[in-house]
N, C-alpha and C positions, 0 to 999 in steps of 0.2 A: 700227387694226391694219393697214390695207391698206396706211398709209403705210409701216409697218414691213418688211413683205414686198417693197414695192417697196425700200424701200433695200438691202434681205438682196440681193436678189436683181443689186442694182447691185454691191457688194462681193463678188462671186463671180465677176463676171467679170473673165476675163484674159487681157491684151492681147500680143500677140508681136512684135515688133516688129524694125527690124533698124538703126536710128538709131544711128552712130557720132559723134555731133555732138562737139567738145571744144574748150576753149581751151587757149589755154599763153601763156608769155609770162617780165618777169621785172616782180620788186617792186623799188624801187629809193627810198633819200632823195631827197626833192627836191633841188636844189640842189649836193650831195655825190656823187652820181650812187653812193652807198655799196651791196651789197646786203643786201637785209632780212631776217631768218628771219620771214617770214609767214605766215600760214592765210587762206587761198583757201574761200571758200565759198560755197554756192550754199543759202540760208535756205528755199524753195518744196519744194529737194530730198533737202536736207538729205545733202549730200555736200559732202565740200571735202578740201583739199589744203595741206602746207608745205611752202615754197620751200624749196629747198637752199640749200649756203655761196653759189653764186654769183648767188643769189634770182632762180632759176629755177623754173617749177611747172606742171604742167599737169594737166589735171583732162578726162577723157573719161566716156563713156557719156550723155551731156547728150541729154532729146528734142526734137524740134521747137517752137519757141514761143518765147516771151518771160519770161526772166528775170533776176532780179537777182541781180550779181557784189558779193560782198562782202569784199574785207582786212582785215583786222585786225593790227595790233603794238604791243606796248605803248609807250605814247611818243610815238603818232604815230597823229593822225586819221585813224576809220575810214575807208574809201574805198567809197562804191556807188555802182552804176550798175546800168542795164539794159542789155540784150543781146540780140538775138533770132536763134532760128536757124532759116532760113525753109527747109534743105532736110536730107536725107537727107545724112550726109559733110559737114558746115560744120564749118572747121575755122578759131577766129578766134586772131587774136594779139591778147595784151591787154598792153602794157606799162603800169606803174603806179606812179605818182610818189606818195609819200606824203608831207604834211606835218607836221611835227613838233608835239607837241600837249601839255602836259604832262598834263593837265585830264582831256582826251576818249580813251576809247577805247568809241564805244557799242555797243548792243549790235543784234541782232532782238528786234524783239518780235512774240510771239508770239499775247497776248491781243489784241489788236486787230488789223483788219480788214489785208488788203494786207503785212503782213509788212514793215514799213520801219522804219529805224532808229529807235531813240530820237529824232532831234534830229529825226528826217523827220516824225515821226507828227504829225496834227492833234492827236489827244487824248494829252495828259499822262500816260505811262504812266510808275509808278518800276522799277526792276530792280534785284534785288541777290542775288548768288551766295550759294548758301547755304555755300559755303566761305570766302564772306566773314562770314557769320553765325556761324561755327560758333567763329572766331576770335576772335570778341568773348565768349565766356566764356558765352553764351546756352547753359542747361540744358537746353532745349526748343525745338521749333521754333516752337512759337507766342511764346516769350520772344523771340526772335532777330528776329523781321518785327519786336518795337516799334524796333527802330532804324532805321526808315523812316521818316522825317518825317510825319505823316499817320494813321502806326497806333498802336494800342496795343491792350490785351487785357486782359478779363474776367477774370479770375485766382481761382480755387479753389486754394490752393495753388501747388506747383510742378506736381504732375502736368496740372491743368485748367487751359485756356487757351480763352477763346473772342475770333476778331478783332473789333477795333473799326476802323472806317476813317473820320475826322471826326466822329465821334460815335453813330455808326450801326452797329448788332451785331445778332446774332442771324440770323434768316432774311431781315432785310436786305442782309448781305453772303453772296455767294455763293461758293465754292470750289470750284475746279477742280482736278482731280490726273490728271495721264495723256489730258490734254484732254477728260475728259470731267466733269460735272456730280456732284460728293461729297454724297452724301445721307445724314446718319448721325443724322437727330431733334436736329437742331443748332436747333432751336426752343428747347431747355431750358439755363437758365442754367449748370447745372453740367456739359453736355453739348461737351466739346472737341473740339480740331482733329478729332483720328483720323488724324492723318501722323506717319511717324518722317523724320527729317531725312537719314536714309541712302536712297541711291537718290535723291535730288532734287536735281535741278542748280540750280535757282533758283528764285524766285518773281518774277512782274510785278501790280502794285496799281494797279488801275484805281479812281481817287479820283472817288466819283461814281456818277450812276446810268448804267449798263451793260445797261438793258433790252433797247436797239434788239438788240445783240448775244447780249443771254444768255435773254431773259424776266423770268419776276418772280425776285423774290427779289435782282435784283441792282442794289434801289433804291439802294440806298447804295453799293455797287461791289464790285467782285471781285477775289480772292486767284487767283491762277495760277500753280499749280506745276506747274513744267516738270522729268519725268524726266531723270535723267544718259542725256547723249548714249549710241550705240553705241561701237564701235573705229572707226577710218578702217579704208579698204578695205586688208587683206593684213596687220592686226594685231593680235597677242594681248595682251591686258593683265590682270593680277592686281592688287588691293590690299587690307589689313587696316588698319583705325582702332583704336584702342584709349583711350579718353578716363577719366581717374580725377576724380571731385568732391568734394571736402575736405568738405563742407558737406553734402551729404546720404553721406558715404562711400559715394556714388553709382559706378558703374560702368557704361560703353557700349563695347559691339564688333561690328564689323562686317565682313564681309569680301566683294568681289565679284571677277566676272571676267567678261569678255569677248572675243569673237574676233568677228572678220567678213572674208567673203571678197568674192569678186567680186559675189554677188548675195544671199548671205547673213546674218545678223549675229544674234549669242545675245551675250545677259549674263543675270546674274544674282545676287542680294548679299542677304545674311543680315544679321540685328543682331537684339542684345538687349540692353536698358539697365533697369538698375533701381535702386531708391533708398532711403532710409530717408529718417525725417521730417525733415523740415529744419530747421535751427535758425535762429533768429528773434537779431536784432543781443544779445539783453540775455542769450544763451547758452542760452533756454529751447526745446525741440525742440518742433513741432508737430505735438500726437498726429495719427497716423493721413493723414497727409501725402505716405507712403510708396506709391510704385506701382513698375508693371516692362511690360515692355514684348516683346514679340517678333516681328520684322517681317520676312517674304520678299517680294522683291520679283524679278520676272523678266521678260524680254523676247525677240521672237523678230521678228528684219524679213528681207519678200523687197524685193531692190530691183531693179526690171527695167529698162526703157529708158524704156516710156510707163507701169508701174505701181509705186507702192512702198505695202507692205501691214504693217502694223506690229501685232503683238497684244502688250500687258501682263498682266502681273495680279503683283498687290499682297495678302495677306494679311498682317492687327496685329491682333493678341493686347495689349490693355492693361487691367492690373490697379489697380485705382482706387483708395485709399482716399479717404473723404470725412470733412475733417477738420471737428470740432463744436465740441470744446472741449480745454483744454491736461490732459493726464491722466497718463498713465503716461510715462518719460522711456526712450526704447529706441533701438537701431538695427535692429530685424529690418525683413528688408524685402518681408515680405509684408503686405500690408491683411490689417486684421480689420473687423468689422462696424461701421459701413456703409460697403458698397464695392461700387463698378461691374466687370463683369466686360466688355467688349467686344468684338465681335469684327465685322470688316470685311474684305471680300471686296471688290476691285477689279476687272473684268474689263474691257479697250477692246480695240475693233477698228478700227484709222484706215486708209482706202486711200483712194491720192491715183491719179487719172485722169490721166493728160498727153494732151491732142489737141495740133491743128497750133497753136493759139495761145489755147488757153483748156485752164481743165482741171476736174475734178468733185472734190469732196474728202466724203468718206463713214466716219461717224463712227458706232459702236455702243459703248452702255456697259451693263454691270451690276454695279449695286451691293448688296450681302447686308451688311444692320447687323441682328447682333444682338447685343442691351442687356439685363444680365441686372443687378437690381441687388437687394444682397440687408442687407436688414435687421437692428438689433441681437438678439437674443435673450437669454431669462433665463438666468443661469447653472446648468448642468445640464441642459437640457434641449438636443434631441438638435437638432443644424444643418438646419434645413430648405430645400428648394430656393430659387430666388430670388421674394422679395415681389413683385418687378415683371419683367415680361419681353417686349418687342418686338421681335420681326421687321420688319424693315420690307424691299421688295424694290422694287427700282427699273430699269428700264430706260430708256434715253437714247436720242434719234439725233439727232445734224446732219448735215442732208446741203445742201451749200453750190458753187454753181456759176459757178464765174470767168467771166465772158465775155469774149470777147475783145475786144480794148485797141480803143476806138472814139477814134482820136485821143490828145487826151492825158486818156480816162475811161478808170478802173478801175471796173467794176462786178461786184458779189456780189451774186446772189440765192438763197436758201435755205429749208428750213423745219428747223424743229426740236421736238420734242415729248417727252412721256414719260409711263411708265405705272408708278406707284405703289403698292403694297397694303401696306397696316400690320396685323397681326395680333397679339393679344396671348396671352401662354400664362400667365400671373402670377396669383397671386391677387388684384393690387391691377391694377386698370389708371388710368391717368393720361389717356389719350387712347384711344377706342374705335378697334375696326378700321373701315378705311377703306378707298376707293381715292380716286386722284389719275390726271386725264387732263391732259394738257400738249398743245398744238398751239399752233403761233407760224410767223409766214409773215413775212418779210424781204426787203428790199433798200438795198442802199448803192454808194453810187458816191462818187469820187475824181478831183477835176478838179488836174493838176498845172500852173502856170505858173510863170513863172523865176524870180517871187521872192512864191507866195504860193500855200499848196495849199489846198481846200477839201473838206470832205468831209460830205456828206449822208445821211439813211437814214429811213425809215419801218417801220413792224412793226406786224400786230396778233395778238393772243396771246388763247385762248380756256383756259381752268382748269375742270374739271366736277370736284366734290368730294361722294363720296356716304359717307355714314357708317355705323356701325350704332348699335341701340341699345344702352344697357350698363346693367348689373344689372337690378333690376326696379321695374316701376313704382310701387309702393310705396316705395322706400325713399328714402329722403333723399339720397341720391349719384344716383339714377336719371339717365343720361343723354339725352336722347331719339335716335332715326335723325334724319340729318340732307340736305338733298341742297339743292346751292347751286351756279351758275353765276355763274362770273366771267371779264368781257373787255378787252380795256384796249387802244388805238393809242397806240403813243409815235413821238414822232421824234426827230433828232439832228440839229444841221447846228453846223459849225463852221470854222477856219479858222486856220492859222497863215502867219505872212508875216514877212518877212525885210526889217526897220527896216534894215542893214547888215549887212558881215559877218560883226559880232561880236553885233549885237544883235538879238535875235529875238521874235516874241511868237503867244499862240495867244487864241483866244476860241471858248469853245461854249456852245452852250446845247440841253440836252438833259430828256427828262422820262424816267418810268422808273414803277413799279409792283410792287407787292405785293401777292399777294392773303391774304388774313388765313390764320392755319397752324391745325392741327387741334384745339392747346392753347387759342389763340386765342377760335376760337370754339365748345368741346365740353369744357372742362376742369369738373369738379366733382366734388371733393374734396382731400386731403390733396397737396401735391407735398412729399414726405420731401426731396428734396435743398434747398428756400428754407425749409422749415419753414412753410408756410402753407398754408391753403384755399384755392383757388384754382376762381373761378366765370367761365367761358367765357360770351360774349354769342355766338348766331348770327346776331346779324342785321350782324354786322359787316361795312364795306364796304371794298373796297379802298383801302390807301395809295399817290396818288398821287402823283409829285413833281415841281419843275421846279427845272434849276439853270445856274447861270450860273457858269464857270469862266472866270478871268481870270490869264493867265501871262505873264511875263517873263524872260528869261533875257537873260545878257550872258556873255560868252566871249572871252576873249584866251590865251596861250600861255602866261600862269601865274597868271591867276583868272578866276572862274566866280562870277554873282549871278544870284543867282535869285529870284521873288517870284509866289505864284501863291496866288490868294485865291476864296472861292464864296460865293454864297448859294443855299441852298437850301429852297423853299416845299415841306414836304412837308403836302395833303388827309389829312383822315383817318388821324392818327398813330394808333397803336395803343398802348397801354400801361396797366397794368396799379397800382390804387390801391386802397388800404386801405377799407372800410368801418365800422371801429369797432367789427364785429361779431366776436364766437368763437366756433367751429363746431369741440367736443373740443379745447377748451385751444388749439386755432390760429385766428391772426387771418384772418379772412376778406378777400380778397383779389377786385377784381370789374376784366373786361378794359372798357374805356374806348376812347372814341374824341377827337382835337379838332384842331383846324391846328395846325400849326407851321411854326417856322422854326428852321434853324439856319444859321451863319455863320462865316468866321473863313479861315486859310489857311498856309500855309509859307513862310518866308524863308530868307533863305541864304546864307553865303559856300564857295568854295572856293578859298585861296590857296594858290600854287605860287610864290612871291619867287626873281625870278632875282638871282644867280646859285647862290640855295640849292636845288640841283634836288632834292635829297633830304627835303626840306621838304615836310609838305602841314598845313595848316589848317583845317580843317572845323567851322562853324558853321552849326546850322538853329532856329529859332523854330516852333513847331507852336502856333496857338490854335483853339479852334472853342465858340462858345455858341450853345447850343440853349433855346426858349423856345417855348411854347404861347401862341397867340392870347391867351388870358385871362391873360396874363401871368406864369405859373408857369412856373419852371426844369427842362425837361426830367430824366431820370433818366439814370444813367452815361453823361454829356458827363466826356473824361476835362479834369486838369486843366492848364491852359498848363505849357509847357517850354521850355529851352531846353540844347541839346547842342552840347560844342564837343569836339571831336575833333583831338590832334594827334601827327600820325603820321609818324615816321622811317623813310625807305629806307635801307638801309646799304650798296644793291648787291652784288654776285656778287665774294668775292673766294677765297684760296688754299682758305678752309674750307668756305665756303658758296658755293652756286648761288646763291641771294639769300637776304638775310634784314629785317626791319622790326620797330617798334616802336610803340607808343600807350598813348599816356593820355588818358580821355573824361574828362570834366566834364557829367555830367546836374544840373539844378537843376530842380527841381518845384516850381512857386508854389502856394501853398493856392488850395484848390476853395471858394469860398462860395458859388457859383451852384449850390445844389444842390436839387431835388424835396423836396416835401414829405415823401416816405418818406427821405429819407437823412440822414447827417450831413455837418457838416463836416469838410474835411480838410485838417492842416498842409499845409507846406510841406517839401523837404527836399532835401536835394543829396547825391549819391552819387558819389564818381573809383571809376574802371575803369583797368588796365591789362593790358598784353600785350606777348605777341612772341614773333616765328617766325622758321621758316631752316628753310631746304630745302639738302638735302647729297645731290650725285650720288658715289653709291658702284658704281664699273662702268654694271651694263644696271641698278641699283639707285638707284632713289630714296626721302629717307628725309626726313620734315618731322617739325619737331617746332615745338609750340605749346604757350604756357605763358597763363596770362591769370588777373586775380584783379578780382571783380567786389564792391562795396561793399567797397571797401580798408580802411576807418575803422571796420569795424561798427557802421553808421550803425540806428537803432532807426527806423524810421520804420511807415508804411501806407497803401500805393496807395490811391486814391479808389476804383478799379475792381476792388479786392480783394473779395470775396464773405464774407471772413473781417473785414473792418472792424467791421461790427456788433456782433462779439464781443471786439472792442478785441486781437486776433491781429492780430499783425506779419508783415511778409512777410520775407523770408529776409535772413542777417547776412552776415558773407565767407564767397566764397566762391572754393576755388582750384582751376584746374580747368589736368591736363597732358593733352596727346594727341599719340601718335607715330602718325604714317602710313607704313606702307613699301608702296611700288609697285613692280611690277617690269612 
C-alpha cells in the first residue's frame, strides 16, 4: 500500500509551466513538390495537427525534451523522427517530404515500450482499427480480433467470446482497456471479453509472452484496446451508429460527442446492442443464445505544457444467455434461465510528467466485476435471486519513469502492482473469497543504430494469494483456506535489423509466467457453465515459458511478404482432464500439471499490382500445434486456416468522398490434433462480403456499410465452439447494414 500512496500522491501534483516550444512547417510529395492534407502528431503527447490546402501546419504548446514527430496520409509512408527542444520559446521548422507507399501507412503503438511505429518496433505488434473490424460484418468485438492472423476465440455462442492468441487463452492472455489491466473472472471458460466495440479506437496483439512488460497472466500475450482519441484542440464533434443483424434480428446504437479546448477535452458515447438466438446454417435457432448489452463510456483530459492528466470510466451492463441445448424456436431477446447477468465498472487515471528531457508516466485503475449467474428453476415456483454471485474488486498502478536519452539508449524503469479481493454473496460458490497482492519491478532499454535497433529488459514479479475457507468441514465440497507465494524473474532481449530497404527482419527471445488462478488451485464442485465437477490442486506451481519469435517482412510500393514463426516451451502447463469419476451425475474433472510446447506461425501476402492502384490482395496462413511432453495433443489449439481478402478502392468521385468493396475467402482445415477430452473437427470454408462510402453532405458526414458474412449458409462448427460437444452449429448468414452520421 505504501507503494500506492506514493504513486496517489505523484498524480496530484501539478506542474505550471510557461514553455511555448512549437514546430510548423509544410508536408509535401517527394518528388512532385505537391501539398498533402496530413496529420501531424506528436504519439508521447498525444496532440497533433492537419495541414491545410497548401500543406502548411503548425503545432505549439510542445514541453522541453525529446520527442517524436509523426505524418501520416494515406498513400504515402508514415514519416518519424525525433526532435528535441532544449529551451523555453524553440520554435523548429520541419519541412516533410513524403514517399509514396501503397502498402504502408503505420501506425503507434501503444502496447510496447518507447511508442515507435509499427515497422520501428523490435517486437511484432499487429494493430487493427476497430472501424476496420466493425466493416467486416463481426457481430461482436471479440468476433472481430479473429481476423488478426494469430487470433481466434473460445466461442459460447455469439454473445461469449473468450481471446485465444497462438493457442493460448484464458488467464494466459491478458487485456487491457483504457491502459489499464481488465479484471473480470476471465479464468472461466464461459466468462467473455466484457467490451463493447463502441468507444474503442483499436486494438494492438502482442503475440507472445509479455511478462517483462505486464506481469503474469501475459504468458501468452496481450489484447490492447486503445479508447477513441479526444477532439483536436478548438473542436466539437458529434456522431450516431446505428447497425441492424438479419441473423439474430439483432440491433446496435450508439451515439458520442466531444469537444476540446486549449487545455481541456470531454467526450462521451452511449450504446446498446441486443439480440435474439441466432440461427445456425440448416435454419434451426439456438435456444437461449440471446443477450443485450448497455455500455457508457466517458472521458475528461487537462492538457497543460509539462502535465497532461487523463481520467475514463466505462460502465457494461451485459445480459447472457447460456445456450444448453436446441428447444423452443423464438426471437425474444431477453435470456431466460441460465443466464449471466454482468456488470463492469472501468475507472483509470493516466498522468504523464514532462521534465527537461525525461518524463514520469503514472497510471491508476479500478475495476468493480460483478457476476451474477442465475440458474434454471421448476416451473411454478417463485424466481429466486442468483445461484452464484462474485464481486471481485481490483485496483492497478504503473508507474513508469523515462530517463533521459543516454546517447542513442532509451531506458524505462518502473514498477507495477495490484490489489485484488474476490467476495462471494450466491448460494453456490465456484471459487472462495480471496485476496490477490501484485508487485513487479522493471527495466528496459533501447539501443538505436542506423540499420539495427535492439531492445532489452529484466523484471521480477512477487503474487501473495491468500484464500478463505468455504462450506464446512464436513461436507464433501468443503474447501480448505489457502495461502501461497509466488515469484518468477523473466527477461526479454531482442532485435530487429534492416537486410535492405525493403527487406527487414526481427528475432526475440523472451520468457514470461503465470501464476496458477484461484479456479486452478481451490475449485471443488459443480462449475454449471462446462457442466462438470471440477477439483482444484493447491499445490500447483507456476507456468513458465520461453519463446523464440522469428520474423520477416519484405516491402516494396505495391507488395508486402511477411513470415513470422515461434516456438514456445511452456513449464508447468496447467490444464484440466477427466477422471472417469461422477460426483451427482457430473464427470469429475481434476487441474493437472506437465511441459509443453507449442509451435507454428503467420504468413502472408499483400499485393497492390501497379498500375491497378485500386486493387489490394490480401493473403495470410495462421498454424500453431500444441503437444505435452508425453506426447498428447494439447486442448483448444484452434485449427490451421487460411484468409484471402480481396478488396476494391473505387476513390472519391461526384457521389462519394470514397467508397470500397471485398470479398474474404476463410477456409478452415480439419483439427485432428485434438486432447483426449475433445473431438474432431471437419473442415469448412466460409466467403464474406461488403462495402462502404462515406458522402460529405455540407459540415455533414454520412457512411453507410453493408456486409454479409457466411453468404452460402454454410452448416459447419468451430473446433473452439464450447457448443461442439452438443453437435450445435455456429451461426448461418448473416446480413448486417450500418449508417454512421457525424457532424
Amino acid at each position: 500500500m505504501k507503494t500506492f500512496y506514493m504513486s496517489l500522491l505523484l498524480c496530484l501534483i501539478v506542474f505550471t509551466a510557461r514553455s511555448q516550444n512549437s514546430i510548423s512547417g509544410t508536408v509535401t510529395a517527394a518528388g512532385s513538390n505537391e501539398p498533402l492534407l496530413a496529420a501531424i502528431y506528436i504519439p508521447q503527447l498525444e496532440i497533433g495537427t492537419e495541414t491545410d490546402l497548401n500543406g502548411y501546419y503548425e503545432l505549439k504548446g510542445i514541453p522541453t525534451g525529446t520527442f517524436t514527430v509523426v505524418c501520416s496520409f494515406l498513400g504515402y509512408a508514415t514519416y518519424s523522427e525525433k526532435f528535441s527542444f532544449s529551451g523555453e520559446n524553440t520554435s523548429l521548422t520541419i519541412d516533410i517530404e513524403m514517399e509514396e507507399s501503397a502498402v504502408e501507412m503505420a501506425q503507434v503503438i501503444i502496447a510496447a515500450p518507447f511508442h515507435k511505429l509499427q515497422r520501428d518496433n523490435v517486437m511484432k505488434v499487429e494493430r487493427l482499427s476497430v472501424d476496420e473490424l466493425s466493416k467486416s460484418g463481426a457481430t461482436t468485438l471479440s468476433e472481430g480480433i479473429t481476423t488478426i492472423a494469430g487470433v481466434e476465440s473460445i466461442s459460447t455462442g455469439v454473445g461469449i467470446g473468450k481471446p485465444v492468441i497462438r493457442g493460448l487463452s484464458a488467464n494466459r492472455v491478458l487485456t487491457y482497456a483504457q491502459g489499464v489491466r481488465l479484471e473480470n473472472q476471465q479464468f472461466g471458460d464461459e466468462h467473455g471479453l466484457g467490451l463493447n466495440a463502441s468507444g474503442t479506437g483499436s486494438v494492438e496483439v502482442i503475440k507472445g509472452p509479455a511478462s517483462l512488460l505486464y506481469g503474469s497472466d501475459a504468458l501468452g500475450g496481450v489484447l490492447y484496446f486503445n479508447p477513441e482519441p479526444f477532439a483536436a484542440v478548438g473542436k466539437t464533434t458529434a456522431d450516431a451508429t446505428a447497425t441492424y443483424f438479419s441473423n439474430t434480428q439483432g440491433y446496435s446504437f450508439n451515439a458520442g460527442a466531444q469537444t476540446s479546448g486549449e487545455k481541456l477535452k470531454f467526450l462521451a458515447r452511449v450504446a446498446y446492442d441486443a439480440h435474439s438466438d441466432y440461427e445456425a446454417g440448416d435454419g434451426t435457432r439456438v435456444t437461449n443464445s440471446r443477450f443485450n448489452e448497455t455500455d457508457l463510456k466517458t472521458g475528461l483530459r487537462y492538457q497543460g505544457n509539462k502535465v497532461k492528466s487523463t481520467f475514463r470510466y466505462n460502465y457494461n451492463r451485459a445480459n447472457i444467455g447460456i445456450p444448453e441445448e436446441l428447444g423452443a424456436q423464438t426471437t425474444e431477446k431477453k435470456p431466460v434461465e441460465p443466464y449471466q447477468e454482468i456488470d463492469n465498472h472501468i475507472l483509470s487515471l493516466e498522468n504523464n510528467h514532462f521534465f527537461n528531457n525525461s518524463s514520469l508516466d503514472v497510471k491508476l485503475g479500478y475495476i468493480f466485476n460483478d457476476r451474477r449467474e442465475f440458474e434454471e428453476h421448476e416451473e411454478g415456483e417463485p424466481e429466486e435471486g442468483p445461484a452464484l454471485q462474485m464481486k471481485l474488486n481490483t485496483l492497478n498502478y504503473d508507474v513508469k519513469y523515462n530517463l533521459p536519452d543516454l546517447g542513442d539508449f532509451e531506458t524505462i524503469v518502473g514498477v507495477q502492482g495490484m490489489f485484488q479481493k474476490n467476495k462471494n454473496f450466491g448460494e453456490e460458490i465456484l471459487i472462495p473469497d480471496a485476496t490477490v497482492v501484485d508487485i513487479g519491478v522493471l527495466g528496459t532499454t533501447h539501443y538505436h543504430l542506423e540499420k539495427i535497433d535492439i531492445q532489452a529488459g529484466l523484471r521480477y514479479d512477487i503474487r501473495k494469494l491468500d484464500s478463505d475457507a468455504a462450506f464446512t468441514l464436513e461436507g464433501e465440497m468443503f474447501i480448505p483456506a489457502l495461502e501461497r507465494d509466488f515469484n518468477s524473474f523473466n527477461a526479454a532481449l531482442g532485435a530487429k535489423f534492416d537486410i535492405d530497404k525493403q527487406l527487414s527482419g526481427r528475432v526475440n527471445l523472451a520468457s514470461g509466467f503465470r501464476a496458477p488462478n484461484l479456479a486452478e488451485l481451490t475449485s471443488n464442485g459443480v462449475h454449471e457453465g462446462t457442466n462438470r465437477y471440477e477439483v482444484g490442486n493447491p499445490n500447483l506451481d507456476n507456468e513458465q515459458n520461453l519463446q523464440l519469435d522469428v520474423s520477416l517482412e519484405y516491402g516494396n510500393e505495391h507488395v508486402e511478404i511477411f513470415a513470422n514463426g515461434f516456438y514456445n516451451l511452456v513449464d508447468n502447463f496447467i490444464f484440466i482432464l477427466p477422471t472417469g469419476e461422477m460426483i451427482d451425475d457430473n464427470f469429475v474433472f481434476n487441474y493437472v500439471q506437465d511441459d509443453s510446447k507449442l509451435y507454428g506461425g503467420e504468413f502472408g501476402l499483400h499485393l497492390h499490382p501497379h498500375p491497378l492502384d485500386w486493387l489490394h490482395l490480401e493473403s495470410s496462413f495462421q498454424t500453431v500445434t500444441g503437444e505435452m511432453d508425453n506426447g498428447e495433443n494439447l486442448p483448444l489449439i484452434p485449427a490451421n486456416s487460411i484468409r484471402n481478402t480481396l478488396n476494391v478502392e473505387f476513390g472519391a468521385n461526384k457521389f462519394f468522398k470514397q467508397s470500397e468493396a471485398f470479398v474474404t475467402l476463410l477456409s478452415v482445415m480439419d483439427q485432428d490434433n485434438t486432447s483426449a477430452s475433445e473431438l474432431r473437427t471437419g473442415g469448412y470454408s466460409l466467403v464474406n462480403l461488403g462495402a462502404s462510402a462515406s458522402l460529405q453532405l455540407n459540415a455533414t458526414t454520412v457512411d453507410l456499410r453493408f456486409a454479409i458474412t457466411n453468404i452460402f449458409n454454410k452448416e459447419y462448427i468451430s473446433h473452439l465452439s464450447r457448443l461442439k460437444s452438443d453437435g450445435i452449429m455456429n451461426m448461418g448468414r448473416n446480413i448486417t447494414g450500418t449508417v454512421i452520421i457525424g457532424i
